[in-house]
NUTORFI-537747 format. One record per residue: x, y, z of N, C-alpha, C in turn. Coordinates in Angstrom, 1 decimal, decimal comma, always signed. Last residue first. Example, Ala and Ser with C-alpha at 12.3 -4.5 7.8 and 13.67 -1.06 7.14 Angstrom:
BEGIN
<r><n_x>+12,8</n_x><n_y>-2,2</n_y><n_z>+7,1</n_z><ca_x>+13,7</ca_x><ca_y>-1,1</ca_y><ca_z>+7,1</ca_z><c_x>+12,9</c_x><c_y>+0,0</c_y><c_z>+7,9</c_z></r>
<r><n_x>+13,2</n_x><n_y>-5,7</n_y><n_z>+7,8</n_z><ca_x>+12,3</ca_x><ca_y>-4,5</ca_y><ca_z>+7,8</ca_z><c_x>+13,2</c_x><c_y>-3,3</c_y><c_z>+7,8</c_z></r>
***
This chain:
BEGIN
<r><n_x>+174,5</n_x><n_y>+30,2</n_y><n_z>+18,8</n_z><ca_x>+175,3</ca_x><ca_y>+31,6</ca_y><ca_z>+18,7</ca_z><c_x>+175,3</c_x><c_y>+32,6</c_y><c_z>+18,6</c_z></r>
<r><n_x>+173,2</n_x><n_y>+28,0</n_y><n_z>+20,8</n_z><ca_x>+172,7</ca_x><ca_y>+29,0</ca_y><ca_z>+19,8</ca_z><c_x>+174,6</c_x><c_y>+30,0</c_y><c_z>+19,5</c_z></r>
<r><n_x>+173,1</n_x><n_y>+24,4</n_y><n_z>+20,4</n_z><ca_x>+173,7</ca_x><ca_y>+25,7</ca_y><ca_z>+21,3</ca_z><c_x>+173,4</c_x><c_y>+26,9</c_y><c_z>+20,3</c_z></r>
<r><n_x>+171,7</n_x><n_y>+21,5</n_y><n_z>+20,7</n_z><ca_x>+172,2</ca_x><ca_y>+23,1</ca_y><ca_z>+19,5</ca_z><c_x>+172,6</c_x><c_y>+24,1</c_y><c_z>+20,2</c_z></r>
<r><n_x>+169,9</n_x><n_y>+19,4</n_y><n_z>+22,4</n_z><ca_x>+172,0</ca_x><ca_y>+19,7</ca_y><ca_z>+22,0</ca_z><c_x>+172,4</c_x><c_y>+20,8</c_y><c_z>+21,2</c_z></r>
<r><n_x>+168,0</n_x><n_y>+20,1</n_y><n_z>+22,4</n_z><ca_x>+168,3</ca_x><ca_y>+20,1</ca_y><ca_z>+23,4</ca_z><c_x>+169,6</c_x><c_y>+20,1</c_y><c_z>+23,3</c_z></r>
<r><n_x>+167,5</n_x><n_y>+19,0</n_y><n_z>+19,8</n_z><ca_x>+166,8</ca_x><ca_y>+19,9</ca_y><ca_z>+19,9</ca_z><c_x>+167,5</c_x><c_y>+20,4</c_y><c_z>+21,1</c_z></r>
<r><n_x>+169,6</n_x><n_y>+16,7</n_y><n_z>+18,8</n_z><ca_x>+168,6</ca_x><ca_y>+16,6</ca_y><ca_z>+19,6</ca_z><c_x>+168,4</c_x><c_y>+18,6</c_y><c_z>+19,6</c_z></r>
<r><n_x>+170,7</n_x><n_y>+16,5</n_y><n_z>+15,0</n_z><ca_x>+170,9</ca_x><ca_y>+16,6</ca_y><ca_z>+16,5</ca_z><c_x>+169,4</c_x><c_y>+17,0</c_y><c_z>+17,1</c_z></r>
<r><n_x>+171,8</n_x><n_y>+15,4</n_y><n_z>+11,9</n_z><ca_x>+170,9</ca_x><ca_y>+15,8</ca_y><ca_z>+12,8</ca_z><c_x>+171,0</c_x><c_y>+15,7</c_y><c_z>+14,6</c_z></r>
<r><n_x>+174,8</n_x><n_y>+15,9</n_y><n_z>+10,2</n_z><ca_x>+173,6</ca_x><ca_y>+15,3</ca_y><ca_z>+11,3</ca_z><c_x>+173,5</c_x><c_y>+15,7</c_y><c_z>+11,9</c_z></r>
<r><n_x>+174,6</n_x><n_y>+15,6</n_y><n_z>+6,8</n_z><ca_x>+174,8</ca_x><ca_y>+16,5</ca_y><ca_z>+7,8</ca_z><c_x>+173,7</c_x><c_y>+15,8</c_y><c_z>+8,9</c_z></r>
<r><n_x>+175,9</n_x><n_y>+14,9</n_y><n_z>+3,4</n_z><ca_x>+175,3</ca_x><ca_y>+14,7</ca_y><ca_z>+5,0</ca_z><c_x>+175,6</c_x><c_y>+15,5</c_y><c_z>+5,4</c_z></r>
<r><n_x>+175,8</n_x><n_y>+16,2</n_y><n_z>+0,1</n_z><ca_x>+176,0</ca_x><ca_y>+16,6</ca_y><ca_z>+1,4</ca_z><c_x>+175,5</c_x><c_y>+16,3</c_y><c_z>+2,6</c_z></r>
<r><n_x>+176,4</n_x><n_y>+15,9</n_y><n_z>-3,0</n_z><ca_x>+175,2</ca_x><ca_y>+15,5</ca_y><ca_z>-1,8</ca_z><c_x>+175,8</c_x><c_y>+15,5</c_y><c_z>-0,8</c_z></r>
<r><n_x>+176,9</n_x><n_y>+17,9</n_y><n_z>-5,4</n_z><ca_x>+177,1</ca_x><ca_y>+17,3</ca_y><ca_z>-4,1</ca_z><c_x>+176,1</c_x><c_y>+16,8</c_y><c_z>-2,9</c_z></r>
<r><n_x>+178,0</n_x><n_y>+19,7</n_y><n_z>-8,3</n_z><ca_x>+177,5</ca_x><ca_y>+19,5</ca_y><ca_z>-7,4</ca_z><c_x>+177,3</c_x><c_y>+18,1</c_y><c_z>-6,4</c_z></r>
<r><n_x>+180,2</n_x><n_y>+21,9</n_y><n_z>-9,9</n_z><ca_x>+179,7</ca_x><ca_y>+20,8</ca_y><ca_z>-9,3</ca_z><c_x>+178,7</c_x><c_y>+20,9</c_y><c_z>-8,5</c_z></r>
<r><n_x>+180,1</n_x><n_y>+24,7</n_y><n_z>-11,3</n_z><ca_x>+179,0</ca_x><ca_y>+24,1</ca_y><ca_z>-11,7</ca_z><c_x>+179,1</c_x><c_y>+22,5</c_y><c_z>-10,7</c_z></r>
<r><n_x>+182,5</n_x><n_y>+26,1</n_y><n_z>-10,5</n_z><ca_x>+182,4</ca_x><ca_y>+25,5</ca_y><ca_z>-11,9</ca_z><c_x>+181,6</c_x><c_y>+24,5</c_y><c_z>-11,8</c_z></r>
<r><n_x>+180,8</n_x><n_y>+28,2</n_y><n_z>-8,9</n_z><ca_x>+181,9</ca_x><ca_y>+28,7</ca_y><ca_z>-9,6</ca_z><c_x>+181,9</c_x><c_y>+28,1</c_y><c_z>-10,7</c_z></r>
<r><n_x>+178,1</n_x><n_y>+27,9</n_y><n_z>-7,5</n_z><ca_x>+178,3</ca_x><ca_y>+28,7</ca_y><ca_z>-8,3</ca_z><c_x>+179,4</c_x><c_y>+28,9</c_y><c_z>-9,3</c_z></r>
<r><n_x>+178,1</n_x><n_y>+24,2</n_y><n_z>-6,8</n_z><ca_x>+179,0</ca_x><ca_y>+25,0</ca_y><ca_z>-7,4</ca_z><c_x>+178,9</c_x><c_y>+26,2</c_y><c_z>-7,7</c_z></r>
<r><n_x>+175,7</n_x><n_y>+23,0</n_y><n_z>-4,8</n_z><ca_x>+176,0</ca_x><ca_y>+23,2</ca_y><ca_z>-5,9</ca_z><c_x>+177,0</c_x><c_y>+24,0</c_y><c_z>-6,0</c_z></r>
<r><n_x>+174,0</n_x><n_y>+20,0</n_y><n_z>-2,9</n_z><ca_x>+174,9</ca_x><ca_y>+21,0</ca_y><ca_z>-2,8</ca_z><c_x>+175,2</c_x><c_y>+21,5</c_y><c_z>-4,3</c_z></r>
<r><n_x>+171,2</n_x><n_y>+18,7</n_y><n_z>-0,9</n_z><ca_x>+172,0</ca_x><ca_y>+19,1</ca_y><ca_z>-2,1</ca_z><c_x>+172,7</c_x><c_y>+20,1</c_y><c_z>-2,7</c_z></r>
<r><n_x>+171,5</n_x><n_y>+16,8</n_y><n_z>+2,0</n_z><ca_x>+171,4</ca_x><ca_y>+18,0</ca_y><ca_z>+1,0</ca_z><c_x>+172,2</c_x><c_y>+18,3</c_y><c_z>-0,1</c_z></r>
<r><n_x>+170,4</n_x><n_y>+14,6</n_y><n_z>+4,5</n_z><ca_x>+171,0</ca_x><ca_y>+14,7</ca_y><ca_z>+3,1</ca_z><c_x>+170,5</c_x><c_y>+15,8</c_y><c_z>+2,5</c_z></r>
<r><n_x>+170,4</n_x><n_y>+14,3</n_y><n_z>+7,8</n_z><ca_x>+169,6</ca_x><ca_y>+14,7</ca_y><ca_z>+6,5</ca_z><c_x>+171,3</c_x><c_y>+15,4</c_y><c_z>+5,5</c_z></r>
<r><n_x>+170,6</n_x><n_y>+11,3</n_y><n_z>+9,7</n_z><ca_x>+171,4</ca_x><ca_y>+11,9</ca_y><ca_z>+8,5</ca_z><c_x>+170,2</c_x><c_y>+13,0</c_y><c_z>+7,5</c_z></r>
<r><n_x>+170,7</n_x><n_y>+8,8</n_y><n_z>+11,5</n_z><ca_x>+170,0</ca_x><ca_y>+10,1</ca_y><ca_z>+11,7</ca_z><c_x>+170,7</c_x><c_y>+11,7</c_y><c_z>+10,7</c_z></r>
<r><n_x>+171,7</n_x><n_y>+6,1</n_y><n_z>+11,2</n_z><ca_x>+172,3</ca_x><ca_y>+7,3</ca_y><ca_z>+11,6</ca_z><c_x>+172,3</c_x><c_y>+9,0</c_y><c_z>+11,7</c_z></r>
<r><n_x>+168,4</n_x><n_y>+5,7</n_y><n_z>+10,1</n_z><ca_x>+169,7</ca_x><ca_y>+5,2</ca_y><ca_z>+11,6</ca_z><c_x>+170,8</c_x><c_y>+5,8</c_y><c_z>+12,0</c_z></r>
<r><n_x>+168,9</n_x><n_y>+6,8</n_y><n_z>+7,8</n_z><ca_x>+167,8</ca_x><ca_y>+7,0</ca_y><ca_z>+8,5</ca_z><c_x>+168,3</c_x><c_y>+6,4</c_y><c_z>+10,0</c_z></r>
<r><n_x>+170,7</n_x><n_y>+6,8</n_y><n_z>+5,6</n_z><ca_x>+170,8</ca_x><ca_y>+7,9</ca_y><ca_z>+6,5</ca_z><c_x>+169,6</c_x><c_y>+8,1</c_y><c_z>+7,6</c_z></r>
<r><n_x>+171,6</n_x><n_y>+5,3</n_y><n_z>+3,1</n_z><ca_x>+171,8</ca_x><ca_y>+4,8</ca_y><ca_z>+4,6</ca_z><c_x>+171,4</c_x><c_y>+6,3</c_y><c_z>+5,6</c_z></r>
<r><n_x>+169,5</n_x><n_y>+5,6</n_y><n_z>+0,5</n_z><ca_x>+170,7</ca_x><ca_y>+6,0</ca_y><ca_z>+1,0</ca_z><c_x>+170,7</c_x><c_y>+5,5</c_y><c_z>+2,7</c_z></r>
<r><n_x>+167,4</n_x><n_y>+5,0</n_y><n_z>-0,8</n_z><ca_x>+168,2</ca_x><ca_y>+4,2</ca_y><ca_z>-1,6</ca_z><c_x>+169,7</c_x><c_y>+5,1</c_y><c_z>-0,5</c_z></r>
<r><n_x>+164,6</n_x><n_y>+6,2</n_y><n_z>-0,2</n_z><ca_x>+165,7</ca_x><ca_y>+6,9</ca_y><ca_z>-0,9</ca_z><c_x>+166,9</c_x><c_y>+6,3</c_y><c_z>-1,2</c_z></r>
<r><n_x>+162,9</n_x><n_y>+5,2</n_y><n_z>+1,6</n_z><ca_x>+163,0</ca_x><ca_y>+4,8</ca_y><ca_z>+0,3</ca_z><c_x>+163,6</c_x><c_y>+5,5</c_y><c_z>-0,6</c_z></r>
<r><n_x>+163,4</n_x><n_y>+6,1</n_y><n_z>+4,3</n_z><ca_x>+163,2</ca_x><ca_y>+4,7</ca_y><ca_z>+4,2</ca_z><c_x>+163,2</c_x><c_y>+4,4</c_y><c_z>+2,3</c_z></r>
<r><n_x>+162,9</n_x><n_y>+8,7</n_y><n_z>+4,0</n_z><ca_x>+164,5</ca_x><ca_y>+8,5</ca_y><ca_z>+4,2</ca_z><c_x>+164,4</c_x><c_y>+6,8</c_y><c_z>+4,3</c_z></r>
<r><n_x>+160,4</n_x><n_y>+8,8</n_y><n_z>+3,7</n_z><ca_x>+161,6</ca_x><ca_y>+9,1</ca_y><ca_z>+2,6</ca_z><c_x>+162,7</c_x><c_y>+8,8</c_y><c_z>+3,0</c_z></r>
<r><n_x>+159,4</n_x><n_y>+8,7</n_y><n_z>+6,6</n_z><ca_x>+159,4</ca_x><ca_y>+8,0</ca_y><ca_z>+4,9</ca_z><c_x>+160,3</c_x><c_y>+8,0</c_y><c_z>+4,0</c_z></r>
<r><n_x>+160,9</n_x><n_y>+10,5</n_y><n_z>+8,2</n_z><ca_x>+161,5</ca_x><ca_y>+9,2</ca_y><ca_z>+7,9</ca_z><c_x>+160,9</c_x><c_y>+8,3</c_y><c_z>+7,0</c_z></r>
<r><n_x>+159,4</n_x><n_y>+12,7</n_y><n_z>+6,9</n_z><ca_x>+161,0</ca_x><ca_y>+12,5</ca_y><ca_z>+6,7</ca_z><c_x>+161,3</c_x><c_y>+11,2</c_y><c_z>+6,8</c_z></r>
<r><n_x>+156,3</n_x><n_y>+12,0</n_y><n_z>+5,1</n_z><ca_x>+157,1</ca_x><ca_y>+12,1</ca_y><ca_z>+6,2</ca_z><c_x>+159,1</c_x><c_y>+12,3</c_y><c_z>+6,0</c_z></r>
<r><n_x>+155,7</n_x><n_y>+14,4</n_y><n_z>+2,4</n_z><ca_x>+156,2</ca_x><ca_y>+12,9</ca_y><ca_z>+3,2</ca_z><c_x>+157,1</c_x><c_y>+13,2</c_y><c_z>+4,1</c_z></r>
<r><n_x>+155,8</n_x><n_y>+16,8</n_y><n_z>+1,5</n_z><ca_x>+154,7</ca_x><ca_y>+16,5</ca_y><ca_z>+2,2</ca_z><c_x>+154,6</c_x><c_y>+14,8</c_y><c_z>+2,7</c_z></r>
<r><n_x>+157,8</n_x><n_y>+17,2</n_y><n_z>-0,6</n_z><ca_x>+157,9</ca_x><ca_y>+17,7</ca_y><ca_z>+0,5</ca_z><c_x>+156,7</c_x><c_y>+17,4</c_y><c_z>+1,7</c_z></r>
<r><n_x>+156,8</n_x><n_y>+15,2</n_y><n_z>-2,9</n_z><ca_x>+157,7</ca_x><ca_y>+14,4</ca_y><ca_z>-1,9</ca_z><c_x>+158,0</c_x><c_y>+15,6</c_y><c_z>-1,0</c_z></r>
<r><n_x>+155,4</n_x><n_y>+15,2</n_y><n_z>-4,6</n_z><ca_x>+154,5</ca_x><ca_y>+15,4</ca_y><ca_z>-3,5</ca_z><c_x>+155,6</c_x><c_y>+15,4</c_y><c_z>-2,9</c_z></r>
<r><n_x>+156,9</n_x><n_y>+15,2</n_y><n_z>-7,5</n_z><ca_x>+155,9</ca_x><ca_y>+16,1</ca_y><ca_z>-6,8</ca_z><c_x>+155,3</c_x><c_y>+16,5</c_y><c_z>-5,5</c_z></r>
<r><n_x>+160,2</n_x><n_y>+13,9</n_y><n_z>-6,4</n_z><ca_x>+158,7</ca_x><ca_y>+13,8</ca_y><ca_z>-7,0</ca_z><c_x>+158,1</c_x><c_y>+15,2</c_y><c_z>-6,2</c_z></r>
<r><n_x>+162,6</n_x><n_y>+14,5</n_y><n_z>-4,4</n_z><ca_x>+162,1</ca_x><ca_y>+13,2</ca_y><ca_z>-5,2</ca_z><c_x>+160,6</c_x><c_y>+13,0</c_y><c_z>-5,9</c_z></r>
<r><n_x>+163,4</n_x><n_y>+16,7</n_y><n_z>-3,6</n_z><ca_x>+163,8</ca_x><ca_y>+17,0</ca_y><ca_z>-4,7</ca_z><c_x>+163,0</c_x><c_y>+15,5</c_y><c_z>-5,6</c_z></r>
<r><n_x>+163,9</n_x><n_y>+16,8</n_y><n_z>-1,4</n_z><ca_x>+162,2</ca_x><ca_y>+17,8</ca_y><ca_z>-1,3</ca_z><c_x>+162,4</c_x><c_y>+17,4</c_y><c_z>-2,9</c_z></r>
<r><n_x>+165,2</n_x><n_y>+15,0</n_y><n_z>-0,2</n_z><ca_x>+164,2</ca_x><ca_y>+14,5</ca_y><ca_z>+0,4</ca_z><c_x>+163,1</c_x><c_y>+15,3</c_y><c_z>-0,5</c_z></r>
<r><n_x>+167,7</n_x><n_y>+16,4</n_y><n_z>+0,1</n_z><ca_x>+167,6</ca_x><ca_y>+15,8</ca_y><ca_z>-1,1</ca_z><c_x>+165,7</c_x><c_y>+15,2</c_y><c_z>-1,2</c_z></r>
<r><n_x>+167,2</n_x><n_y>+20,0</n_y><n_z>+1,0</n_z><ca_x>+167,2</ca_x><ca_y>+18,4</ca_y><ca_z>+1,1</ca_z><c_x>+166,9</c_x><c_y>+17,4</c_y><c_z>-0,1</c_z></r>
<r><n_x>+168,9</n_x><n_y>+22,6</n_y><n_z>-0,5</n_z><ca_x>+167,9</ca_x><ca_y>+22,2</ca_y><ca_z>+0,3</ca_z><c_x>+167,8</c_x><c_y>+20,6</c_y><c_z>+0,5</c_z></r>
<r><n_x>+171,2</n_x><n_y>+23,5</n_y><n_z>-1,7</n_z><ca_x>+170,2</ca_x><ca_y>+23,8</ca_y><ca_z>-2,8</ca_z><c_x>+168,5</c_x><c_y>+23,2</c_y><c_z>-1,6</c_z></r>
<r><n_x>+173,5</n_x><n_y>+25,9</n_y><n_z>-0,4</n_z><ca_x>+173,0</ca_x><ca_y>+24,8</ca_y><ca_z>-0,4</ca_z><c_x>+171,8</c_x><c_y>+24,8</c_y><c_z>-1,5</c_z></r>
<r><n_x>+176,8</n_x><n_y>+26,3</n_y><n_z>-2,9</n_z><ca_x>+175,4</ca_x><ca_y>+27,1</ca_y><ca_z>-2,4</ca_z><c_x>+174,5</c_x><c_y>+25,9</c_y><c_z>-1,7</c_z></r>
<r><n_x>+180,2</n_x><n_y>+26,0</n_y><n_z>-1,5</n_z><ca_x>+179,1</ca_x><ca_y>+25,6</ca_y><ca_z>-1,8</ca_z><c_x>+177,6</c_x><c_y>+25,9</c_y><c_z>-1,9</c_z></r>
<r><n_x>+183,0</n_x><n_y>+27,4</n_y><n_z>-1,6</n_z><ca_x>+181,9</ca_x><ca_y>+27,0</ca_y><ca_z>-0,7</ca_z><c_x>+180,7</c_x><c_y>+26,9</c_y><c_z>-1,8</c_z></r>
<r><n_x>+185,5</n_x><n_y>+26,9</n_y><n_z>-3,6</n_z><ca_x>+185,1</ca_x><ca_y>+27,7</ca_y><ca_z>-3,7</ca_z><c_x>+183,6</c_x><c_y>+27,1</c_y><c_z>-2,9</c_z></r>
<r><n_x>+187,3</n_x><n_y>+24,8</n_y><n_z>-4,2</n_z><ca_x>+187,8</ca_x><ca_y>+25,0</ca_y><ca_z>-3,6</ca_z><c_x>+186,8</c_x><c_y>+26,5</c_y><c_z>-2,3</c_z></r>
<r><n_x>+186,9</n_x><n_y>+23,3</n_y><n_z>-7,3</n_z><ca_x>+187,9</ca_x><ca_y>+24,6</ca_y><ca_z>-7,1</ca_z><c_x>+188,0</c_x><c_y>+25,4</c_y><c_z>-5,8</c_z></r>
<r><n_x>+186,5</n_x><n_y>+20,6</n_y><n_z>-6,4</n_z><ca_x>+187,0</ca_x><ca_y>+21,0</ca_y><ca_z>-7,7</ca_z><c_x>+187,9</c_x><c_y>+22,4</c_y><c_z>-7,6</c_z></r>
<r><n_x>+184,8</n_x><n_y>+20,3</n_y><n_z>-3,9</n_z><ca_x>+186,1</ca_x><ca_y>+19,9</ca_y><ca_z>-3,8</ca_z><c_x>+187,2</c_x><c_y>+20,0</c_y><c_z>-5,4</c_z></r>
<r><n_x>+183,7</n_x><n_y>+23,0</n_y><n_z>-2,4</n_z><ca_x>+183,6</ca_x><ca_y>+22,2</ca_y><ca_z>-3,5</ca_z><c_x>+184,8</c_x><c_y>+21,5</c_y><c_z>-3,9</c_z></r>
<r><n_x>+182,8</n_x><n_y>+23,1</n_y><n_z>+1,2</n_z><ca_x>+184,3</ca_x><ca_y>+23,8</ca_y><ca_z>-0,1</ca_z><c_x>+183,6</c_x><c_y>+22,5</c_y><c_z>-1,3</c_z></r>
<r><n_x>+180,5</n_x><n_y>+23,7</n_y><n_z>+3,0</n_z><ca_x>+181,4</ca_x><ca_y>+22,6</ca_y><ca_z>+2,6</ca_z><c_x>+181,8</c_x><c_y>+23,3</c_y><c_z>+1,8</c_z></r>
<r><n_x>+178,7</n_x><n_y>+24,9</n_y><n_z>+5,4</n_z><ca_x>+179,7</ca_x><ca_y>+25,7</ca_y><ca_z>+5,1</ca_z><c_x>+180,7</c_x><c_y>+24,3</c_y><c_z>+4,7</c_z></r>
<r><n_x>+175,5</n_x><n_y>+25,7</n_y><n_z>+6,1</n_z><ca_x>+176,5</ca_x><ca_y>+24,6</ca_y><ca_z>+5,3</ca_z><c_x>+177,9</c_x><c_y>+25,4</c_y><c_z>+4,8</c_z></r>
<r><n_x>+174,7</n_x><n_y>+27,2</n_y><n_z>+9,3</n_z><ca_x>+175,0</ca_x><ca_y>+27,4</ca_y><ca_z>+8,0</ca_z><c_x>+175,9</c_x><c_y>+26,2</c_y><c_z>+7,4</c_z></r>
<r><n_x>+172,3</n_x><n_y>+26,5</n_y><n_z>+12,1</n_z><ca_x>+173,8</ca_x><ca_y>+27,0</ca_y><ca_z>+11,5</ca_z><c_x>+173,6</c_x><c_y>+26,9</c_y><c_z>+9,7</c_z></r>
<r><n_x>+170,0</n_x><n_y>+26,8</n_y><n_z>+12,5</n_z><ca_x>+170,8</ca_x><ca_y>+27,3</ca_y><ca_z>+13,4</ca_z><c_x>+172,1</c_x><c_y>+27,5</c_y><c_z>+13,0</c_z></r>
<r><n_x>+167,8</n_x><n_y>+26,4</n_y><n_z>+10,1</n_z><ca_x>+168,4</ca_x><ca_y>+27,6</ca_y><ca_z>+10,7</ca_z><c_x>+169,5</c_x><c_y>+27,9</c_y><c_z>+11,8</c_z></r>
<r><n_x>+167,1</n_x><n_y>+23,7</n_y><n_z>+10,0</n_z><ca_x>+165,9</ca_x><ca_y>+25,2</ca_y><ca_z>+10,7</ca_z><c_x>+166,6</c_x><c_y>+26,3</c_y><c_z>+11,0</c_z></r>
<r><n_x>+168,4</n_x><n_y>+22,8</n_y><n_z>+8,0</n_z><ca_x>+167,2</ca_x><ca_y>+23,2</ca_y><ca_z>+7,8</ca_z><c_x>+166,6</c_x><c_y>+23,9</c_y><c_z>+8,3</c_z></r>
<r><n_x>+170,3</n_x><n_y>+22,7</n_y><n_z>+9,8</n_z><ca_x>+170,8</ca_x><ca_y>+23,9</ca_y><ca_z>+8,7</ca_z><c_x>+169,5</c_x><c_y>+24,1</c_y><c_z>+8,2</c_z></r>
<r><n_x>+170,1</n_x><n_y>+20,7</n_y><n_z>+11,7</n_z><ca_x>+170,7</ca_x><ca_y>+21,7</ca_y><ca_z>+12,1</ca_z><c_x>+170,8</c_x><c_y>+23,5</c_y><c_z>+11,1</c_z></r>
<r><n_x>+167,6</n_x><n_y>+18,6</n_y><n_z>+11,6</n_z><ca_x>+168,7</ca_x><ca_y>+18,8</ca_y><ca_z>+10,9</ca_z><c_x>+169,0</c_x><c_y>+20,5</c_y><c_z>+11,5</c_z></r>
<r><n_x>+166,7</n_x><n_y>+17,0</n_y><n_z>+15,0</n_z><ca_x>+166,2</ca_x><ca_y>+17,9</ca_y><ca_z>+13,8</ca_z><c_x>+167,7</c_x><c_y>+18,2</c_y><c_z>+12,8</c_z></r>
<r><n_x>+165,0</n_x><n_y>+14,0</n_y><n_z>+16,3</n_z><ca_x>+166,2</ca_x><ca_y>+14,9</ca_y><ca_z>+15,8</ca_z><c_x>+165,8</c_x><c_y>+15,6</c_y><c_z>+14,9</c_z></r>
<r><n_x>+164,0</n_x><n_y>+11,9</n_y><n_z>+18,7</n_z><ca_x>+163,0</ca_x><ca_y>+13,0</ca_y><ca_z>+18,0</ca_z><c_x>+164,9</c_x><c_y>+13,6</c_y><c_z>+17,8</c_z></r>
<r><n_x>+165,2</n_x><n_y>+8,4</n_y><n_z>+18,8</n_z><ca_x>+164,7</ca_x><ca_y>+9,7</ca_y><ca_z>+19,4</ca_z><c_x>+164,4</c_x><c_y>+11,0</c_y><c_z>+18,4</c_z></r>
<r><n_x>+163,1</n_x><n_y>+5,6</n_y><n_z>+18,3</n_z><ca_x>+164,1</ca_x><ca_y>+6,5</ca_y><ca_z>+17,8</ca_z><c_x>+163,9</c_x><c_y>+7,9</c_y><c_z>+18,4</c_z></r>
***
């Protein structure tokens, strides 16, 4: 598998999804990955993405969790990961 990084984790761009209730962008809350147990920021990524019960490890997917400021939804949010070599800066 080739080496990918999530695009919003390290900063190159910003989550910019609409809440689909009122319409109002989204705060991110960070990966669903950091959110599974105590130790779980200190497992591998593709660990976790092997026992998280979601399809995102082959299609090279980090999963985030999204919230509402306005009326409180919230969202799990793909977003794919790209080669280090493909991010163009802005």
């Amino acid at each position: 598998m080739n080496s990918s990084i999530c695009p919003i984790c390290n900063g190159f761009r910003e989550l910019l999804e609409r809440c689909p209730n009122c319409r109002s962008y989204f705060q991110d809350k960070g990966k669903l990955s950091d959110y599974q147990g105590d130790y779980s920021p200190y497992v591998s990524i593709d660990g976790s993405k092997r026992s998280n019960g979601y399809a995102d490890l082959i299609p090279q997917l980090c999963l985030h969790i999204c919230s509402c400021t306005e009326c409180g939804c919230s969202k799990i949010v793909p977003v794919q990961e790209q080669s280090l070599a493909s991010i163009h800066l802005e």
